[in-house]
C-alpha positions in Angstrom: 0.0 0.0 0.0 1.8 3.4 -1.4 1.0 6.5 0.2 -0.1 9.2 -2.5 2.1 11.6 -0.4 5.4 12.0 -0.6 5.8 11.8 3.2 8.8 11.4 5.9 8.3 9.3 8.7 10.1 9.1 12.3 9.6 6.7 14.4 11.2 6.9 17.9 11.3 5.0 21.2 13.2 2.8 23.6 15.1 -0.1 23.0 12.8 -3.1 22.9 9.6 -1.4 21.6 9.3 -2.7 18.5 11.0 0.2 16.4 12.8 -2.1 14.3 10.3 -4.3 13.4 7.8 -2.0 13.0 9.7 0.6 10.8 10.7 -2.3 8.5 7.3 -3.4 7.8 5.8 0.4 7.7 8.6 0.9 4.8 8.0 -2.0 2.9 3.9 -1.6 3.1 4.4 2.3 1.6 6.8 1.4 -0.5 9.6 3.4 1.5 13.3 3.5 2.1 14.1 2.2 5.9 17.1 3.9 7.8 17.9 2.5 11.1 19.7 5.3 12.4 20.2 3.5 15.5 23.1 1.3 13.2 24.7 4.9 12.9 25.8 5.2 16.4 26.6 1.6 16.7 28.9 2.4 13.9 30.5 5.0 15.6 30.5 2.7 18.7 32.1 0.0 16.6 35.0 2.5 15.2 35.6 3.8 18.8 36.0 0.3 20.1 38.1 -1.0 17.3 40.2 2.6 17.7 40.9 2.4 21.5 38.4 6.2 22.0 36.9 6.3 25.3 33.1 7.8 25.1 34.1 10.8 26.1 37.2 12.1 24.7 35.6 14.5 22.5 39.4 15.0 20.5 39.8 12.0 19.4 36.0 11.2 18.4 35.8 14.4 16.2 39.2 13.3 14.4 37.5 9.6 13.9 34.5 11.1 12.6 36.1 13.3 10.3 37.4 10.4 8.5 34.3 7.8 8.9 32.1 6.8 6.1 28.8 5.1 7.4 27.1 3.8 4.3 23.6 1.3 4.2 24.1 -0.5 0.7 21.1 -3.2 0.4 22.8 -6.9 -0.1 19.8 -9.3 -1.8 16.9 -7.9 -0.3 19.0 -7.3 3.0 20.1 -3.4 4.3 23.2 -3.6 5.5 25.7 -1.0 7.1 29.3 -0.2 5.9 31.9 1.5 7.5 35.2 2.3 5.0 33.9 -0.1 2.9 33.9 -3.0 5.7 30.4 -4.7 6.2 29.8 -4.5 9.9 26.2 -5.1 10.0 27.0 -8.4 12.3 29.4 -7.1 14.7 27.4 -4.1 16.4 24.5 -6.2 17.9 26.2 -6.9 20.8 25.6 -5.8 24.4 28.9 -3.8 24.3 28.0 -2.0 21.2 24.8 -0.8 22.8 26.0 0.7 25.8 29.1 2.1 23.6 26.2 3.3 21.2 24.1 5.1 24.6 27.6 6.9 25.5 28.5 8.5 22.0 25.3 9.2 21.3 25.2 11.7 24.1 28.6 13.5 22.6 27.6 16.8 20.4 30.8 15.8 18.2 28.8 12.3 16.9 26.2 13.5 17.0 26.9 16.5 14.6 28.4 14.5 12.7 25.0 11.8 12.4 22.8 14.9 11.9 24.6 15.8 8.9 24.4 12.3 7.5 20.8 11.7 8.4 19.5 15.2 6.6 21.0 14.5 3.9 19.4 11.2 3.8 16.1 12.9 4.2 15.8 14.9 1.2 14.2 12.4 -0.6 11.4 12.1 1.3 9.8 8.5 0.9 11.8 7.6 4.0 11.1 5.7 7.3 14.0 6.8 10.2 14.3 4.7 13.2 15.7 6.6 16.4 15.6 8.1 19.3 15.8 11.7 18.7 14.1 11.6 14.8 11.0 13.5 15.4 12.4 16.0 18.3 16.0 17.0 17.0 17.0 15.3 13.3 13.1 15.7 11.5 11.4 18.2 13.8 9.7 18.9 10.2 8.4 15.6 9.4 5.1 15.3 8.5 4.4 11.9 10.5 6.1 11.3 13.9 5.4 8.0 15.9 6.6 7.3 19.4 6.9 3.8 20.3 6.6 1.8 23.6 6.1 -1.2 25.8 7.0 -1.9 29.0 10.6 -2.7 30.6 10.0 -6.2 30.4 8.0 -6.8 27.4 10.8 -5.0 26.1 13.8 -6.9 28.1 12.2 -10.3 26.7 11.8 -9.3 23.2 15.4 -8.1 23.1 16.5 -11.6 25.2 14.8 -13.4 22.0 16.8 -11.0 19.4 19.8 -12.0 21.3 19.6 -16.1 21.4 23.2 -16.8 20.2 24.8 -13.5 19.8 25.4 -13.0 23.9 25.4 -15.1 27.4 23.0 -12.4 28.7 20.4 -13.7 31.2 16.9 -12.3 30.8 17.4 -10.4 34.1 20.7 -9.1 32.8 19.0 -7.5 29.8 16.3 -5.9 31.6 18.4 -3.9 34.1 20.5 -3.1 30.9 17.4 -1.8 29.3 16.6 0.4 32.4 20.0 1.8 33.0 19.9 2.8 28.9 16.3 4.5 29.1 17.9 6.2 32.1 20.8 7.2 30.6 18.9 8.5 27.1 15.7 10.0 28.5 18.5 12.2 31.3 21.3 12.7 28.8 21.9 16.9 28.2 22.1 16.8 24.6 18.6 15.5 22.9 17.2 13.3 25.5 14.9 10.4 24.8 11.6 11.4 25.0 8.5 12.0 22.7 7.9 15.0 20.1 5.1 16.9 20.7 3.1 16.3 17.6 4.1 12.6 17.7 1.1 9.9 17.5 2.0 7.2 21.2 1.7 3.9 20.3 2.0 1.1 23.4 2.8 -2.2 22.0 3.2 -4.1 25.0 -0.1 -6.0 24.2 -0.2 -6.0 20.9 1.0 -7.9 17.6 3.2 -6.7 15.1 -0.5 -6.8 13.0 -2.6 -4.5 15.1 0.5 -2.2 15.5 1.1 -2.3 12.1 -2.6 -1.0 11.2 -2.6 1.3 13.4 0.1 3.0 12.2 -1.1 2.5 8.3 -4.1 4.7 9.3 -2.2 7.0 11.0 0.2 7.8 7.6 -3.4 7.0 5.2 -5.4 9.9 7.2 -2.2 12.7 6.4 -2.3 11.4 3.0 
């Protein structure tokens, strides 16, 4: 189902909501790109990491930046996100990369660097962004804004699932690592987590990617 609009769509919320999911499915019902700008900052995670940079040693994440290149090339009907040319879709779901990700996210030096990135991105319109700060900071513009979000457990357990092979986390584990990150993104200085104004709520603790799924459709079918 295209929209007749050219439209661009943010979608925001805490880890565990069902961003991912739901952006995906959004994009490929309108007939949209999907950007899952929360693969940005685990890219920068990923370089900082690989480079030694603490999160907060400003200096040396502005020189990394300055020579980063963060591309999404779709592989078969896969996105998938490049840094210098290296594929490292696989390597930044990890536990480390999201707390890494939570740290430089909250440094004006990535993040200027991202917002740059993610703009120009936006031009096209016909675009779904996953994030955390889309509709408040990157697209305060954009003509649909969604905020997802479920509670700290539904989220911790959906996450747990993601996870099955990729880390020894215990379920309990994840949760209080989902807690400490909403902490740390909703109290952060520089553009916290938290809802735009103009943004439609969606809770999907109780419901299936479906119902989710149509409400959202009429949300982006009534501005259209």
């Amino acid at each position: 189902m295209k929209s007749k609009k050219a439209f661009l769509i943010t979608i925001d919320g805490p880890a565990g909501a069902g961003k991912t999911t739901l952006s995906k499915m959004l994009a490929e019902r309108l007939g949209y790109s999907y950007i899952d700008t929360g693969a940005l900052y685990r890219g920068v995670a990923f370089e900082a990491i690989h480079h030694g940079i603490a999160s907060d040693d400003d200096k040396a994440l502005e020189e990394m930046c300055s020579q980063l290149s963060l591309r999404f090339i779709i592989v078969g009907k896969e996105l998938r996100l490049f840094s210098n040319e290296k594929d490292i879709t696989d390597r930044i779901r990890t536990p480390e990369m999201a707390m890494m990700a939570s740290a430089v996210s909250a440094r004006p030096v990535v993040r200027s660097f991202l917002l740059d990135l993610q703009r120009e991105i936006g031009l096209k319109k016909r675009v779904v962004f996953e994030g955390r700060d889309m509709g408040t900071v990157v697209f305060p513009e954009a003509e649909v804004k969604f905020f997802l979000d479920a509670s700290p457990h539904i989220r911790a357990i959906r996450r747990f699932n993601e996870m099955k092979g990729l880390s020894s986390q215990t379920l309990e584990e994840v949760e209080k690592d989902i807690i400490r990150r909403d902490r740390n993104d909703s109290t952060r200085a520089v553009a916290p987590l938290k809802a735009a104004d103009d943004a439609v709520h969606i809770d999907t603790t109780a419901l299936t990617l479906d119902e989710a799924i149509e409400k959202m459709l009429k949300v982006v079918n009534k501005r259209g």
